[in-house]
Residue, then its C-alpha position, 0 to 999 in steps of 0.5 A: x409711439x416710437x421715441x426717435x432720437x439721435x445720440x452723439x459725442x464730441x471730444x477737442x484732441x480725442x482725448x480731451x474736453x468732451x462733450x455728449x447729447x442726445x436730441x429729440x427736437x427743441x423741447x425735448x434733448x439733453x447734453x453734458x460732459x467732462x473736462x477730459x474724455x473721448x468721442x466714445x465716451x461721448x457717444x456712450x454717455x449720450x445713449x446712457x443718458x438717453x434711456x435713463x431720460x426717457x425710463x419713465x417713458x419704458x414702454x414707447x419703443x426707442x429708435x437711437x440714430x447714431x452714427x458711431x459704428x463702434x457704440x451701435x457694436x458694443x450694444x448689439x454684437x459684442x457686449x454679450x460676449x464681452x459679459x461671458x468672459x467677464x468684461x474681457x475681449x476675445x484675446x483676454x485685455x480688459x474691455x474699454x469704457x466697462x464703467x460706461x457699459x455696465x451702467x448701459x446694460x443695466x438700462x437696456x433691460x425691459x426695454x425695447x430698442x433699435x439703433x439706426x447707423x446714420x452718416x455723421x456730418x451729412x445734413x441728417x437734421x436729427x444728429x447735426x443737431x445732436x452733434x452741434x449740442x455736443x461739440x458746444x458743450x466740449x467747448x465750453x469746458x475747453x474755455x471754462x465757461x458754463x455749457x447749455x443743457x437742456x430741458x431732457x424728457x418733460x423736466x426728467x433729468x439723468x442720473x449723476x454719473x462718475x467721469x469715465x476713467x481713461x486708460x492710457x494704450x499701448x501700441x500692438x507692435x506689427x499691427x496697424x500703427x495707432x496715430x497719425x504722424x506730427x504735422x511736422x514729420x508727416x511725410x508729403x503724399x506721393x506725386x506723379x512723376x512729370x509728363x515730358x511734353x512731346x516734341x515737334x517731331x515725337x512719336x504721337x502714335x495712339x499706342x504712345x498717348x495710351x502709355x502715357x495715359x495708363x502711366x498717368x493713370x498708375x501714378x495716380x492710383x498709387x498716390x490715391x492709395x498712399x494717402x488712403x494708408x495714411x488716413x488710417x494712421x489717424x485716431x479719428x478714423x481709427x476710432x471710428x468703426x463706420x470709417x474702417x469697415x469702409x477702408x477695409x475689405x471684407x476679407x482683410x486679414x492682418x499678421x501681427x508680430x506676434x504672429x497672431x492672425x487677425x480677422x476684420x471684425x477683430x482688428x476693428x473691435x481693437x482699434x476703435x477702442x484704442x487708437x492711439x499711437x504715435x508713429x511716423x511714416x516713412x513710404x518705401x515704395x508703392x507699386x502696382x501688382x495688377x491694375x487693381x492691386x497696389x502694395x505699399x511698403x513702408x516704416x513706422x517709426x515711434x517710441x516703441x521702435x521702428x517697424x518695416x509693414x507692408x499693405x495690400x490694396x484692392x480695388x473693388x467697385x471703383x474704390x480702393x480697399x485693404x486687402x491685408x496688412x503684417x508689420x515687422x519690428x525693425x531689426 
């Protein structure tokens, strides 16, 4: 009989008091945490702690519903490649959350697994369960108080497991900025400018009521876009992989400062596993190239320095994505 759980994690200010759980139903989840941590931390402790609760239980398939991007990639695509090069990543920087994913690997073998990406915070009952037990935990530590943790698998309990370690990141200058702006210095979205109202004796032609449509209809597209652009300054959906392979087309690609070229696959693999940075942005400009091609222009501006980037939006099946993105230090 197939296990089906769903694994989850928490974190208040990412990093901070983080909690994690994985939920079968009543009788059977199990959750903890730590006084400082992350949402991927979160999320790959729940699955650690999943597969050492249910080891005993070694030759029942396992189906982990989980609807972190990121840990679902770290266990099926990348770790292989990841072991080859010594715990490194393709441009040679040490991989995040190793201690987590040692321990991980060492659980997967003889098992027979399958992960299953669900919507978080869409009604799914297995992982809002996992989500709420999770998020109890992270406040409880945020308030000093005992967290519940459950009864785990038949009164089996997970091994202890060190806190993981936190490594503070540094921002690739002239890539995608790595966190959203202070409330405070965010700038307010791009508005459309106002419609004069028409007189008695102005033209009501169809031609001029189209141009007023499709103007409308522009300033419209380019507020959409602005506001997507600064969505992507923010660590929650920069951590988030299922986030940003929606943001991002499948073709994206990315010139960093450096002048190394990015692929998708790549940028996301680095974002999620650091995503922070602190930035504020400053729109220069946003304009139309096509009816479904939008260019922002705009400044970062954070400790590092300021940078001048440019982004270009494509809109495919009624929704925009971006297309490509450079980012130049400011002279």
């Amino acid at each position: 009989m197939t296990i089906t759980a769903a694994a989850d994690g928490s974190a208040l200010g990412n990093p901070g008091p983080a909690g994690w759980a994985w939920y079968v139903d009543d009788e059977h989840w199990h959750a903890g945490g730590w006084p400082h941590g992350t949402n991927n931390q979160g999320e790959l402790m729940a699955v650690l702690d999943l597969f050492r609760s249910t080891a005993h239980m070694a030759d029942e398939p396992l189906l982990i519903l989980c609807d972190s991007q990121y840990v679902i990639n770290c266990v099926t695509k990348w770790m292989p490649g990841w072991k080859r090069r010594g715990w490194k990543k393709a441009d040679g920087k040490p991989v995040l959350n190793v201690d987590l994913l040692l321990q991980i690997d060492q659980e997967l073998a003889g098992r027979t697994y399958a992960f299953e990406w669900v919507k978080g915070h869409a009604g799914h009952p297995l992982n809002e369960a996992a989500d709420d037990k999770a998020r109890a935990v992270a406040i409880a530590f945020q308030s000093g108080r005992a967290a519940a943790e459950g009864p785990g698998f038949q009164g089996v309990g997970a091994g202890a497991v060190a806190v993981p370690k936190t490594r503070e990141t540094t921002a690739r200058r002239g890539a995608l900025p790595r966190e959203t702006a202070p409330p405070e210095t965010a700038v307010p979205r791009k508005t459309a400018p106002p419609v004069e109202q028409a007189g008695l004796f102005d033209d009501l032609s169809p031609e001029s009521a189209d141009a007023q449509a499709s103007h409308a209809r522009r300033s419209r597209d380019a507020e959409a876009v602005v506001e997507l652009e600064q969505e992507l300054l923010d660590p929650q959906v920069r951590s988030d992989y299922g986030q940003l392979a929606y943001l991002l087309h499948p073709d994206y690609r990315e010139i960093g400062a450096s002048g190394r070229l990015w692929d998708r696959e790549e940028l996301i693999e680095e974002l999620v596993q650091g995503p922070e940075l602190q930035a504020r942005f400053e729109l220069i400009e946003a304009t139309h190239l096509a009816d479904d091609l939008l260019q922002i222009l705009y400044r970062t501006v954070g400790s590092t320095g300021a940078a001048l980037r440019s982004s270009l939006w494509q809109r495919v099946d009624s929704r925009w994505r971006l297309r490509f993105h450079q980012g130049t230090p400011e002279a």
